[in-house]
C-alpha positions in Angstrom: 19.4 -17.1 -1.2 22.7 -15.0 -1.8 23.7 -12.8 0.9 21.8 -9.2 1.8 23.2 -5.9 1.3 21.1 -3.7 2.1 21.3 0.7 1.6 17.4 1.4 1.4 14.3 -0.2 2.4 10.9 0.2 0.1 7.4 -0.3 1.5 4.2 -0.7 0.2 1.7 1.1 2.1 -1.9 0.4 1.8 -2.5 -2.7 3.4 1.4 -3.3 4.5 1.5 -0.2 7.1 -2.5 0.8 7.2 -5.3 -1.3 7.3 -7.6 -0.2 4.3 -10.8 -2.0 4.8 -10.7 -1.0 8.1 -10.7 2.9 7.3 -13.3 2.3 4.5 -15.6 0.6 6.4 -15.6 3.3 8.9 -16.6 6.1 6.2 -19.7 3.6 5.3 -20.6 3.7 8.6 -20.5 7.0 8.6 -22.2 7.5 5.1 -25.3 4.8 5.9 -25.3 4.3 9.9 -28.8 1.7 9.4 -26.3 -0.4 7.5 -25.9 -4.2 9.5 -22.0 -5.2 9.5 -23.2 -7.6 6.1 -24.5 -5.0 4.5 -21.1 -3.1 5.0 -19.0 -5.8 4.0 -21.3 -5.6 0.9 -20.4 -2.0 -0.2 -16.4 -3.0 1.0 -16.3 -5.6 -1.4 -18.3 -3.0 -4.2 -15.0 -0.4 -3.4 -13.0 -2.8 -3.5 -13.9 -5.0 -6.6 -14.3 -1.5 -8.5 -10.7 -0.1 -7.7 -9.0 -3.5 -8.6 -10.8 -4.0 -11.8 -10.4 0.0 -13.0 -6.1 -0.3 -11.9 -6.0 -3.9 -13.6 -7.9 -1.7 -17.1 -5.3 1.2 -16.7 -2.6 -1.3 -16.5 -3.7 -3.4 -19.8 -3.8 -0.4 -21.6 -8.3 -0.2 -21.8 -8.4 3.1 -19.9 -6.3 6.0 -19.6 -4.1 6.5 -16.5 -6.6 8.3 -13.6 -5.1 8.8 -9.9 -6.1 6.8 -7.0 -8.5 10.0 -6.3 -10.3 9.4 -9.5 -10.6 5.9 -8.6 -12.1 6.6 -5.3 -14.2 9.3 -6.0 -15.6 6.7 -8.4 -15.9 3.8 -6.0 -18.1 6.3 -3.3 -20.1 7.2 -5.9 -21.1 3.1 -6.1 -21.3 2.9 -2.9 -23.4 6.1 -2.2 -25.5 4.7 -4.8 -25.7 0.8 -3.4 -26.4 2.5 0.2 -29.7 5.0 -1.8 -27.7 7.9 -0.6 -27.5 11.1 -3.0 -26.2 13.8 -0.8 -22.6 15.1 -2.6 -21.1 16.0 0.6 -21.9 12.7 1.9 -20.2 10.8 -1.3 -17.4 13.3 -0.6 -17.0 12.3 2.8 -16.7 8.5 1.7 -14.3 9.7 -1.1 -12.0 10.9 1.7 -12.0 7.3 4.1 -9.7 6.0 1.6 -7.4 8.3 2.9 -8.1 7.9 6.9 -6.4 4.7 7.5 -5.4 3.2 10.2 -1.9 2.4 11.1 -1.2 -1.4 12.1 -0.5 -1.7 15.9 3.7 -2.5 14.8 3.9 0.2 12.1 4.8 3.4 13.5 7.3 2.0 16.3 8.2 -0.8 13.7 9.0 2.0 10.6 10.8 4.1 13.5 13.0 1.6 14.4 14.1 0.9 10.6 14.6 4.2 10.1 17.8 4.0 12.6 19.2 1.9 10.3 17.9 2.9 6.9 16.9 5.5 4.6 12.9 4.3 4.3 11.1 5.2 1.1 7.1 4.4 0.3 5.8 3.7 -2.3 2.2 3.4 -3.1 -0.6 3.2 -6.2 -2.2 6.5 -3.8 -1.5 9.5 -5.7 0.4 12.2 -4.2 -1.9 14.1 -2.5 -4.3 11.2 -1.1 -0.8 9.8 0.1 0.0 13.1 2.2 -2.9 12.8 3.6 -2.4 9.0 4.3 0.8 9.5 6.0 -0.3 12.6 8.2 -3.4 10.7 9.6 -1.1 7.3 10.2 1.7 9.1 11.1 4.0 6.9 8.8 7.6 8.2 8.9 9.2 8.2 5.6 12.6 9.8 4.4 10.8 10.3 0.6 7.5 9.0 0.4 6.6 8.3 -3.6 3.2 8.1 -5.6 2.9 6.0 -8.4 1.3 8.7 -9.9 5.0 10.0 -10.9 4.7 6.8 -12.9 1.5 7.3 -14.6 0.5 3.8 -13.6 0.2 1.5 -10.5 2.2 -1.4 -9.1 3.3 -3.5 -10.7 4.2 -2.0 -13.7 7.8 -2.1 -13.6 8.1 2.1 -14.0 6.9 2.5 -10.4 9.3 0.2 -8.9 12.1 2.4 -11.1 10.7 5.3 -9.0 12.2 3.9 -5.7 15.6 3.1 -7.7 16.4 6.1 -9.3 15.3 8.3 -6.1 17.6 5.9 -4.1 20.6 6.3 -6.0 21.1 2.7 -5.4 21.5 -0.3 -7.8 18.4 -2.5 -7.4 19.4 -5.6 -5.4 20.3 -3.0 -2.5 17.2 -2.0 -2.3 14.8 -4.5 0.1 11.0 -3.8 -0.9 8.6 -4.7 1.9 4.9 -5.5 0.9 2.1 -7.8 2.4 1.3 -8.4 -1.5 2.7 -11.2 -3.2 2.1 -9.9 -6.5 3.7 -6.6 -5.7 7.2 -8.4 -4.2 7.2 -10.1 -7.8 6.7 -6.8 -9.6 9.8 -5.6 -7.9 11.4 -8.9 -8.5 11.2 -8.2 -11.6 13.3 -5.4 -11.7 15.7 -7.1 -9.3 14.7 -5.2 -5.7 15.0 -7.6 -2.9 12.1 -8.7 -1.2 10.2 -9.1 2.2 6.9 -10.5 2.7 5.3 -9.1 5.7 1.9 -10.7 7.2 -1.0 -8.8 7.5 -5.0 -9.7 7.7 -5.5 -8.2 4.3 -2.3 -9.4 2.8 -2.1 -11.3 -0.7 -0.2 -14.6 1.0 3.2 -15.9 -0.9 2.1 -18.9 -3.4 4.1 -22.0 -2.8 6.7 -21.4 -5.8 7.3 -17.5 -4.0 10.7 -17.0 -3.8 11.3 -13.8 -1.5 14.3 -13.0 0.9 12.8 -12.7 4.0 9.6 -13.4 5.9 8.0 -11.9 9.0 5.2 -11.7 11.0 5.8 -7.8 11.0 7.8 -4.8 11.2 9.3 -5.7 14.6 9.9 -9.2 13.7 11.5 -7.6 10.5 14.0 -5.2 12.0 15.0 -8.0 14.1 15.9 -10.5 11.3 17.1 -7.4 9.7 19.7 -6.8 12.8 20.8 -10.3 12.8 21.8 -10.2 9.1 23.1 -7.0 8.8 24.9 -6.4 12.2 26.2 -3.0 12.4 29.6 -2.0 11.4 
């Protein structure tokens, strides 16, 4: 691994600095409270299996570009209809958990403390406006905070990774992307971004031929690796 130089750090959000299933399941609670915690998991894994199969269609080119509301708006809908429930304020109310996440316990603090350092920039598949709304309710602190809606697209197209570059005014390999998604670090690989795998419950782990910069436990452990590497001048 050649040496770090660092100017900007990137992160992923959903899933990286708030816990999505987490804030789902808690709108299906909400939307069918008879529901046993199996039965919850059941209409999770519908949401879930829906908005990874309709980003994975947009991004082979089978459907047209929708945001991350569209998609979720949709996924309710199969989940309101799984759980027998027709009310459309109800199904709206579900449509807006995706955007109620919870932060991880490191994430505020953790993104605080990098921001010392660092000009911090997200960037997510949530489109603009369900991403203000992410970042209000986690309190996420962000010096630019980018949708890949800009993009027309989702990670990891490489277009959405060239959002983070040309906002940063910073070549590529000074720019460290932080993700608990092996398959997003590789998208940014591919247009040269550094990368840091950070663990999380949800997280899509590294596969043994992963090659990224840096590893950590999270945020904390992070800035502290971060720290040693890059001592202040």
């Amino acid at each position: 691994m050649s040496e770090l130089e660092i100017d900007a750090v990137v992160f992923d959000v959903l899933g990286t600095l708030v816990d999505e299933p987490t804030g789902i399941r808690a709108g299906i609670r909400e939307l069918a409270p008879s529901l046993d915690d199996s039965g919850i998991e059941r209409l999770l894994s519908l949401w879930q299996r829906h908005i990874d199969r309709e980003q994975r269609r947009i991004l082979d080119g089978a459907r047209p570009y929708a945001t991350s509301e569209v998609l979720d708006q949709e996924a309710a809908r199969l989940v309101a209809d799984a759980a027998g429930v027709d009310d459309p304020a109800d199904v709206a109310a579900l449509t807006l958990s995706g955007r109620r996440l919870p932060p991880w316990p490191d994430t505020v603090a953790g993104l605080a403390r990098l921001a010392e350092r660092f000009p911090l920039i997200g960037l997510s598949n949530a489109s603009r406006t369900a991403l203000l709304g992410l970042n209000a309710h986690a309190n996420l602190r962000w010096h630019q905070a980018l949708s890949a809606e800009y993009a027309r697209t989702y990670k990891p197209d490489p277009a959405v990774y060239e959002l983070a570059v040309t906002v940063s005014g910073c070549p590529p390999e000074r720019l460290l992307m932080v993700a608990t998604h092996a398959w997003d670090l590789r998208g940014a690989q591919t247009l040269g971004l550094r990368t840091a795998y950070v663990a999380r419950p949800v997280g899509d782990p590294p596969a043994p031929s992963d090659r990224f910069d840096l590893y950590a436990d999270g945020l904390v452990e992070l800035a502290d690796q971060l720290d040693k590497m890059l001592p202040l001048q």
